[in-house]
C-alpha positions as CSV (number, residue, x, y, z in Angstrom):
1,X,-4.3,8.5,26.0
2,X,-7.5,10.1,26.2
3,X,-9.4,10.2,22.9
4,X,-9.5,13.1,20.5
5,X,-12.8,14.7,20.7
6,X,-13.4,17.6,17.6
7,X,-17.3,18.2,17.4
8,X,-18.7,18.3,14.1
9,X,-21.2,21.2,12.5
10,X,-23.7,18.9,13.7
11,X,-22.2,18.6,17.5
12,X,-21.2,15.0,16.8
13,X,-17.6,14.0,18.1
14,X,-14.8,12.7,15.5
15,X,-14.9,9.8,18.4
16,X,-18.4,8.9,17.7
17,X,-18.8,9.6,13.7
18,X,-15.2,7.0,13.2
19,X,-16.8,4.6,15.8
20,X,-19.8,4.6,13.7
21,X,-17.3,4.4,10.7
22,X,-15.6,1.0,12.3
23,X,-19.1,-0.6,12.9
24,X,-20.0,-0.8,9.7
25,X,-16.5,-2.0,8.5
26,X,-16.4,-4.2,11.2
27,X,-19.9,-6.0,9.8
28,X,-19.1,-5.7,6.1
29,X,-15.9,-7.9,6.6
30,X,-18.3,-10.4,9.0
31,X,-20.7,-10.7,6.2
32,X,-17.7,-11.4,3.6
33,X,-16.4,-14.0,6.3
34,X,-19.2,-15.5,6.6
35,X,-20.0,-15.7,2.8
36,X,-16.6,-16.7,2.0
37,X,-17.1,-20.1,4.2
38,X,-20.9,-20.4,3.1
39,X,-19.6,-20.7,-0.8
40,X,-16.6,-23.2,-0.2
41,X,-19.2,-25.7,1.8
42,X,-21.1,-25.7,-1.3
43,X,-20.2,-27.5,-4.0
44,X,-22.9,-26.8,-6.4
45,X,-22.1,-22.8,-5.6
46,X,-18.3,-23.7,-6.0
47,X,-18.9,-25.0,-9.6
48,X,-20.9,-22.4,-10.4
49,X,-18.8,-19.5,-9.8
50,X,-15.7,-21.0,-10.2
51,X,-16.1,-23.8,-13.3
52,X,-18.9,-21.9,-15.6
53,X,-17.5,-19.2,-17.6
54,X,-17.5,-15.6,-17.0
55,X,-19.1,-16.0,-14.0
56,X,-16.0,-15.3,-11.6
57,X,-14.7,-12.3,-13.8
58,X,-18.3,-11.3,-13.9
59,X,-18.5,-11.1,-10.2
60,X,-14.9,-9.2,-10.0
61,X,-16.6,-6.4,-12.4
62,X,-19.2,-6.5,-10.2
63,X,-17.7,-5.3,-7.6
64,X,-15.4,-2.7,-9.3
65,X,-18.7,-1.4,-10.8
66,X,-20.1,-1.4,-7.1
67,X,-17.2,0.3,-5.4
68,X,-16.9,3.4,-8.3
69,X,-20.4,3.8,-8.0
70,X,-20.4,4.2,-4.4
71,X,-17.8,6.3,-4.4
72,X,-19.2,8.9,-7.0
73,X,-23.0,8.8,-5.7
74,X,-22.7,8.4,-2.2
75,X,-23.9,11.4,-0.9
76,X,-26.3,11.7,-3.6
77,X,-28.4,8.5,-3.0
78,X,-30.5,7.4,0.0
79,X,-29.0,6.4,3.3
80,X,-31.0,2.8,3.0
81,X,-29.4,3.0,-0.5
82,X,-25.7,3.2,0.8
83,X,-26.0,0.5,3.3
84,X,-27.7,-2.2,1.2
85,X,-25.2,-1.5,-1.7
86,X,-22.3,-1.7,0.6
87,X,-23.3,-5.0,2.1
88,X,-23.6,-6.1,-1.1
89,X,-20.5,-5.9,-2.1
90,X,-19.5,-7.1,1.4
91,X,-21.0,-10.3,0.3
92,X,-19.4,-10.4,-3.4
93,X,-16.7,-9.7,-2.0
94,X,-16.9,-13.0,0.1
95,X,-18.1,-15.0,-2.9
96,X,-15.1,-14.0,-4.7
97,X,-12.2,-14.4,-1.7
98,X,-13.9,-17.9,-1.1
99,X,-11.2,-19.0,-3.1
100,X,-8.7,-18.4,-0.2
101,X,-9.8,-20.8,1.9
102,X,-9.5,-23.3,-1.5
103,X,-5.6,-22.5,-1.6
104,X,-4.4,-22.0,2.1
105,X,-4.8,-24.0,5.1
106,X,-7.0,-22.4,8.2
107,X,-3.7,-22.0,10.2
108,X,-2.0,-19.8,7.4
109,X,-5.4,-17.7,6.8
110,X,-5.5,-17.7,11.0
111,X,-2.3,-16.4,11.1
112,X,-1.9,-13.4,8.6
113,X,-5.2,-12.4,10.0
114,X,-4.6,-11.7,13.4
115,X,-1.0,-9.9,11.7
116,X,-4.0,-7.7,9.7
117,X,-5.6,-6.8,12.7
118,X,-2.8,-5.9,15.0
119,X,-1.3,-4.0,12.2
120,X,-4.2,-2.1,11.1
121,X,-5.0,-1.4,14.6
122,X,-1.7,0.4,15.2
123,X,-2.2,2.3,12.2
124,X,-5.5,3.1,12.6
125,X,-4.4,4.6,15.6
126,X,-1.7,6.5,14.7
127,X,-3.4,7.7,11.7
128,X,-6.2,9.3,14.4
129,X,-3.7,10.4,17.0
130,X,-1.3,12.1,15.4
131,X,-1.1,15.7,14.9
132,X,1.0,15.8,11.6
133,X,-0.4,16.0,8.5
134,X,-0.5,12.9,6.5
135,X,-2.3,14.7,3.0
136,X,1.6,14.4,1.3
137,X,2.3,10.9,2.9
138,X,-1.5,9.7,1.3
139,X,-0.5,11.3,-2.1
140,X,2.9,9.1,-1.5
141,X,1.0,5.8,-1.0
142,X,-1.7,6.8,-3.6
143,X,1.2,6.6,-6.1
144,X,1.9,3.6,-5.0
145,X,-1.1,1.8,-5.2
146,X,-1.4,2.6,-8.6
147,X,2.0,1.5,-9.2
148,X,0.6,-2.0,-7.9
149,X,-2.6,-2.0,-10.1
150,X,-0.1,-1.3,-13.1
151,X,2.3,-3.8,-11.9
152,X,-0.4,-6.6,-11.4
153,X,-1.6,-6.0,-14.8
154,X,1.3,-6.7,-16.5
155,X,2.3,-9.5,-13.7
156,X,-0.8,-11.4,-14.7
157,X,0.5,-11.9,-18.4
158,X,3.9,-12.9,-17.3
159,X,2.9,-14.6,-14.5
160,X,6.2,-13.9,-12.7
161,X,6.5,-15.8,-9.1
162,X,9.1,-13.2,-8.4
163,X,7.4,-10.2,-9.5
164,X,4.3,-11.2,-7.4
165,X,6.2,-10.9,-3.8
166,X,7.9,-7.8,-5.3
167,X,4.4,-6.5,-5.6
168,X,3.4,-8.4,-2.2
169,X,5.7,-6.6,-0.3
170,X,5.1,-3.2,-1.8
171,X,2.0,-3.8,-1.3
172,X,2.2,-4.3,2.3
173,X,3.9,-0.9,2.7
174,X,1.4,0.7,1.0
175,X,-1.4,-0.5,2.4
176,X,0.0,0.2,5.8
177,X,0.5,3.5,5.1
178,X,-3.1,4.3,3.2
179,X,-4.6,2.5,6.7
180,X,-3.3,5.8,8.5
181,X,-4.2,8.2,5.8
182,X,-7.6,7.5,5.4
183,X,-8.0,7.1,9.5
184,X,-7.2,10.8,9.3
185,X,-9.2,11.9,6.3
186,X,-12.0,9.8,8.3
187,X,-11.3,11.6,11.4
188,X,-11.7,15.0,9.5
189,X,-14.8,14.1,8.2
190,X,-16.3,15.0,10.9
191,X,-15.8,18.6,11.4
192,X,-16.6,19.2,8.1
193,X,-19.7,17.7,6.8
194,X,-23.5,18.2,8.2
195,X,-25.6,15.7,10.1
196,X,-27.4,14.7,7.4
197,X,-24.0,14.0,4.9
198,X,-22.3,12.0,8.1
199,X,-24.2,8.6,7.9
200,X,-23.4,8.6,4.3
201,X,-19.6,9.4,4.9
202,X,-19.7,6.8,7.5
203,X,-20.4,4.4,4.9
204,X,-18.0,5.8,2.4
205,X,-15.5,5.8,5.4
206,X,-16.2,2.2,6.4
207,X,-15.6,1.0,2.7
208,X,-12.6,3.0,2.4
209,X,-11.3,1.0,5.6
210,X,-12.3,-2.3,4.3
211,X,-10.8,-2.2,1.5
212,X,-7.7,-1.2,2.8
213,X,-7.8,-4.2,5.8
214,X,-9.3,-6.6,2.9
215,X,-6.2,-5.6,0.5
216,X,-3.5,-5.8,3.6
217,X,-4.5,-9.2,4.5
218,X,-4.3,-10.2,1.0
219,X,-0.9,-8.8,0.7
220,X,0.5,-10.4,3.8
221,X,-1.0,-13.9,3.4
222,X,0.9,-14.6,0.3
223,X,4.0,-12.8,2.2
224,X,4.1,-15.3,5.2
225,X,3.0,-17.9,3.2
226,X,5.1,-17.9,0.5
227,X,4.3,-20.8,-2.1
């Protein structure tokens, strides 16, 4: 299939801009890989993030706080700006999800990655392929997410086994779908903004496909693993 090529204001290709778009994603989630292992072969970092207080929730707010501010000031701050702050969080990111490799073994955590990546692959794809429009499908799956955020709120005072593969599952679905979606709102990108606004969106477009792959391969460890 050959690739759809739509040239931008600036001349650059909707082939080029998402390539430049998976680059960085693809380097954010080695850096959170990489940091993820660095912190459980520590012991004195394990303690310290995991046994003194606050520290763990402080680094979860950390990265809420880094991900809305990204989102609202990208294309207001410097390129140089962007990058470091989205690596940053790359790297929180791996601090925090350290604790996977604490609760499943490498084969399980093998595993439901390489179902991430085939799946997100295929919907990556289809999401850039296809000719449909997917705006009313993202609106769908945006109302699901949040159905999920709300859901996980009140599943994490009830702490119900059963509600948290309800929300697994969903979750999968969602993410799936949003994996398509924001391929496509990606894509658009680049017909619609000027040279100097694409290397920013390519950063806002490389965190919106992290955390989508991040929050799918959460979702579907706990599903083929349940315990």
């Amino acid at each position: 299939m050959e690739p759809t090529i739509i040239s931008s204001k600036s001349g650059v290709s909707a082939a080029s801009f998402i390539t430049g778009v998976y680059g960085w994603m693809m380097l954010a989630l080695l850096l959170t890989a990489i940091t993820s292992v660095l912190t459980v072969s520590s012991e004195p970092l394990l303690n310290f993030v995991f046994n003194t207080p606050f520290v763990f929730m402080g680094l979860i707010f950390g990265e809420l706080g880094l991900v809305w501010y990204l989102s609202a000031r990208v294309m207001k701050m410097s390129n140089l700006t962007s990058i470091l702050l989205f690596l940053a969080y790359a790297i929180l990111n791996g601090i925090t999800l350290s604790v996977v490799l604490l609760v499943y073994s490498g084969a399980a955590i093998s595993t439901a990655f390489l179902v991430t990546a085939g799946t997100f692959g295929i919907m990556s794809a289809a999401g850039y392929f296809t000719k449909k429009d997917l705006s009313g499908f993202g609106s769908l799956m945006m109302m699901g997410l949040i159905g999920i955020i709300l859901a996980s709120i009140v599943n994490y005072f009830i702490k119900s086994d059963a509600m948290g593969y309800i929300i697994s599952y969903v979750g999968v679905m969602v993410f799936v779908g949003l994996t398509a979606y924001d391929t496509q709102k990606i894509k658009n990108m680049a017909h619609e903004l000027e040279e100097d606004q694409l290397k920013k969106a390519s950063i806002m477009g490389a965190l919106t496909l992290y955390l989508d792959f991040v929050n799918l391969f959460l979702m579907l460890l706990r599903v083929l693993n349940r315990r």
